[in-house]
C-alpha positions, -999 to +999 in steps of 0.1 A: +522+119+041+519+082+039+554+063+053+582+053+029+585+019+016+616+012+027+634-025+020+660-045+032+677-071+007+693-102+019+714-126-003+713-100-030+738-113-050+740-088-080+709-070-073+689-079-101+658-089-090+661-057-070+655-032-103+620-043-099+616-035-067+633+002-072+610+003-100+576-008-081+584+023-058+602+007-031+636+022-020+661-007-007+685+010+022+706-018+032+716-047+012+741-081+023+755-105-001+786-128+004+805-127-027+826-096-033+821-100-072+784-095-064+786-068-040+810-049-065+782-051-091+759-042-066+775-011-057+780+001-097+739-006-096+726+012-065+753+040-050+728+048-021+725+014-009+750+003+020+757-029+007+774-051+036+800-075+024+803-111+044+787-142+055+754-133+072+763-156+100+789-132+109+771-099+095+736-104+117+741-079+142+757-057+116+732-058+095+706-051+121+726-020+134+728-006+098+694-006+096+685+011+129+714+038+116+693+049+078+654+041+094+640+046+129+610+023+114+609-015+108+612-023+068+583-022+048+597-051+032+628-077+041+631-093+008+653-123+009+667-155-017+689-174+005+705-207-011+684-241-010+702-268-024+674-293-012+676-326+004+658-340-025+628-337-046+616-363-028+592-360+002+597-340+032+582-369+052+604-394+041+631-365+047+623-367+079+617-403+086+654-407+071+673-385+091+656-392+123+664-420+120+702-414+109+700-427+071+706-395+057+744-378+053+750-342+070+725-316+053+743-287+028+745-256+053+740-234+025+706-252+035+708-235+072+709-198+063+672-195+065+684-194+104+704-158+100+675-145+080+646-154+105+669-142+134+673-109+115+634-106+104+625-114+140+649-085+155+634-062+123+596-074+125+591-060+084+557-056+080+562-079+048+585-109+037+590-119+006+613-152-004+625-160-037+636-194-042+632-233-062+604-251-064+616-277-044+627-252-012+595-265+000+606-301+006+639-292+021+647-302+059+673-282+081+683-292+114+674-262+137+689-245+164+675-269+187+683-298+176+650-310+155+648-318+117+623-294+109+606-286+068+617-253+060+587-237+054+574-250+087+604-235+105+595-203+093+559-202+102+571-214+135+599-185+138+573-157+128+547-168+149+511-159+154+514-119+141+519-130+107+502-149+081+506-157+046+521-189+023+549-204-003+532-209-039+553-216-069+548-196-098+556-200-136+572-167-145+555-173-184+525-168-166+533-133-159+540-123-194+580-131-191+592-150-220+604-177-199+591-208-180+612-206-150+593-219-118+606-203-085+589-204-049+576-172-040+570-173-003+549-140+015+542-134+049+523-099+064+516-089+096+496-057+080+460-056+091+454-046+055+473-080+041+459-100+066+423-094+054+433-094+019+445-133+026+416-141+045+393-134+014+422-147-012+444-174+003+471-157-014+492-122-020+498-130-057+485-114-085+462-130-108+485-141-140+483-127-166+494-148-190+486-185-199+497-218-226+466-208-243+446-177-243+414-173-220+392-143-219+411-131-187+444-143-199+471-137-232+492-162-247+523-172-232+554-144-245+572-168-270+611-169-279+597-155-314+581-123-296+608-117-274+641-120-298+623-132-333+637-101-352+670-097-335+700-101-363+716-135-370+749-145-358+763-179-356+787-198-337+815-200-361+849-175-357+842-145-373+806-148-375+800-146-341+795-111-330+770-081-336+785-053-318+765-026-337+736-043-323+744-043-286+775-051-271+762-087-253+750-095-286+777-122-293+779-159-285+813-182-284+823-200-314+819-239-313+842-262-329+837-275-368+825-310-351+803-294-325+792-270-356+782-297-373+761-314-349+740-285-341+735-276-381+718-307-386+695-304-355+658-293-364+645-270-338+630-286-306+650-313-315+684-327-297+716-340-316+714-368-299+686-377-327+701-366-360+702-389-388+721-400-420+737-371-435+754-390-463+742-378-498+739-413-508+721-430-484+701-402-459+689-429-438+659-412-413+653-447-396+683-451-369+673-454-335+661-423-313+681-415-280+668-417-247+667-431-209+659-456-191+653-466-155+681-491-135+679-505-098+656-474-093+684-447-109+673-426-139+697-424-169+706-421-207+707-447-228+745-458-237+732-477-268+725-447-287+739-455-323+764-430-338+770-447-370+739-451-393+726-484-389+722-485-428+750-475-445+779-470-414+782-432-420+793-411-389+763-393-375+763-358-367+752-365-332+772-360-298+806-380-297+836-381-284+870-402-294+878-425-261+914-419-254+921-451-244+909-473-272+910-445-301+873-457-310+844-428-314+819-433-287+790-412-276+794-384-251+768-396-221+738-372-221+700-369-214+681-359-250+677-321-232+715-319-239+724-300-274+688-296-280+672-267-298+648-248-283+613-236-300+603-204-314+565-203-306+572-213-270+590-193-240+624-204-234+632-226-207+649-217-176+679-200-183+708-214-156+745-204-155+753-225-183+732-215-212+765-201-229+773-240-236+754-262-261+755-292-241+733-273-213+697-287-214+677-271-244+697-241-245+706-241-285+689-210-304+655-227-325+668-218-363+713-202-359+737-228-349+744-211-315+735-203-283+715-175-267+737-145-266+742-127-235+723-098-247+694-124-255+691-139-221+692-105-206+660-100-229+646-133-219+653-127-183+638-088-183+669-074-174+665-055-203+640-036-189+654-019-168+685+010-163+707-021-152+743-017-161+770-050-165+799-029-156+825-024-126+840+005-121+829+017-158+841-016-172+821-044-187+824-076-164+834-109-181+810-127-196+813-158-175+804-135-147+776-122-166+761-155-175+765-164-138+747-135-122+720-139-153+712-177-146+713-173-108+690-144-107+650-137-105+635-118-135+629-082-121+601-082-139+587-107-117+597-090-086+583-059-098+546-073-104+549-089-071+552-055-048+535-039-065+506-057-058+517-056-025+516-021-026+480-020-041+471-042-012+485-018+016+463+010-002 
């Protein structure tokens, strides 16, 4: 009777990514996230997990013991998305030269709890690791426990050691059939005989996409907005037109003001309000001058000299601005051309963050209604969908900030759920 596939989660925040991982096979025993909202959520999601509540810092040994108390094996699988807030997306070398040499301000800790998580994996030894995280988790520098800046993904090579092998790829989830191009940095180490050849022959435990921009004979066409939510019924963001109930009971966006309203109405899809021209009947003027950035003593940022009034006739343009309160004139609201933008039917939609409920996030207006995404829409685009996961406490619905939070800041299960199981198929 071949051994269960038991997991340990780490960081698990609402559990999310974690319905692909119950749905690839895997059973998930023990489970530690910080934030009591989270572990709440957790709970209503998987009753048999023991979800310990509290910095990991402080929960190491506890989570260590818990384990030893439900399996007398190591996990299968230690699956793990602590925080990485990045030094910058610059270089790890010139990281490194910079704080060696004491140019650089104290690190974000949040940086530091790949620490915990190595100490735990190390007292554990899982036959396999598996790290969600951001593309740029690879050019982050911590300070280690003794002493040395160190790149991240070289610290934890250097904390597993010799008995495992593997490496940190990023992956476009679009590739993988999900209607979304969110990058993340899937990192995979083994010290399975079995996974160890496998990477010796592939240089990799992901599987082959499935997915691409354009079709090839191995590959389909990227999942578009239009597949994923095309026939879904209209709403829009004005009061009492806001809401499809009937429909699902996320299906619902908030209701923007007549200005805001206005702005968004005359955006063409891709496009950003920053853009729009002359509405006035008389004069519909499609010449005045596009918004953009610019570069300044080596600092990227939006232009400030973005007209509002059209340069032909003086008429107010429906495009982002804001009445300065201490001169009484209109001027425009400071932005990059991502803000209030529209996003496109016949492409995936971008990554979805903890904002998308807000117009001004980058490219998060829907392509043809004047709104945003609803919730139930960016559980769709995020694959929550999928899968028997319930937004409720206790019975109750959460709030929808909290379900836009634990949306944006989670890991499409789907992409979780691809990614053991071809682990699985490799241990076979």
């Amino acid at each position: 009777m071949a051994a269960p596939k038991n997991v340990l989660s780490l960081f698990s925040s609402a559990g999310i990514g974690e319905a692909g991982i119950v749905a690839s096979g895997m059973n998930i025993l023990v489970s530690n996230e910080l934030l009591q909202s989270r572990c709440a959520l957790y709970r209503e999601n998987y009753p048999d997990v023991e979800v310990i509540e509290g910095d990991i810092w402080r929960k190491e040994q506890e989570i260590i013991e818990a384990w030893a108390k439900h399996s007398s094996d190591s996990p299968f699988l230690i699956y793990a998305t602590p925080p990485c807030q990045g030094m910058s997306s610059n270089g790890a070398g010139k990281l490194l030269h910079e704080a060696r040499n004491g140019k650089r301000k104290g690190e974000d800790q949040r940086n530091r709890l790949i620490i915990p998580t190595l100490h735990i994996v190390r007292a554990l030894r899982p036959l396999w690791l598996l790290l969600e995280n951001v593309p740029t988790m690879d050019n982050t520098v911590i300070f280690d426990e003794e002493g040395n800046y160190i790149n991240i993904i070289s610290y934890i090579e250097k904390e597993l050691g010799s008995d495992y092998v593997g490496k940190a790829e990023v992956v476009n989830c679009a590739d993988y059939g999900i209607p979304q191009t969110r990058r993340r940095l899937i990192t995979i180490f083994t010290r399975s005989e079995r996974g160890k050849e496998f990477f010796s022959k592939h240089h990799t435990f992901l599987p082959e996409k499935t997915h691409s921009e354009e079709p090839t004979f191995f590959t389909s066409k990227w999942v578009s907005l239009r597949d994923a939510i095309g026939s879904f019924p209209p709403i829009s963001a004005e009061k009492g037109k806001n809401t499809n109930y009937c429909f699902n009971e996320w299906h619902f966006v908030p209701v923007m003001t007549e200005e805001k309203f206005w702005w968004m109405d005359s955006t063409p899809e891709g496009n950003t309000a920053y853009n729009n021209q002359c509405t006035n009947p008389q004069c519909l003027y499609q010449g005045n001058r596009l918004h953009g950035s610019n570069t300044q003593s080596g600092l990227h940022q939006s232009n400030t000299d973005t007209p509002i009034y059209c340069e032909k006739c003086g008429h107010l343009l429906p495009r982002p601005n804001i009445v300065d309160k201490k001169t009484g004139q209109r001027r425009l609201i400071k932005g990059y051309d991502t803000a209030y933008r529209r996003m496109e039917w016949d492409k995936p939609a971008p990554t979805l963050t903890q904002n998308f409920l807000f117009e001004a996030s980058d490219k998060k207006v829907h392509p043809s209604q004047t709104r945003v995404l609803s919730l139930y829409e960016a559980m769709v685009i995020q694959t929550i969908s999928r899968y028997p996961y319930r937004m409720t406490v206790d019975g109750n619905l959460i709030s929808k900030n909290m379900c836009a939070e634990v949306i944006g800041e989670s890991v499409p299960p789907l992409l979780i759920e691809i990614i053991c199981k071809n682990i699985l198929h490799i241990e076979q």
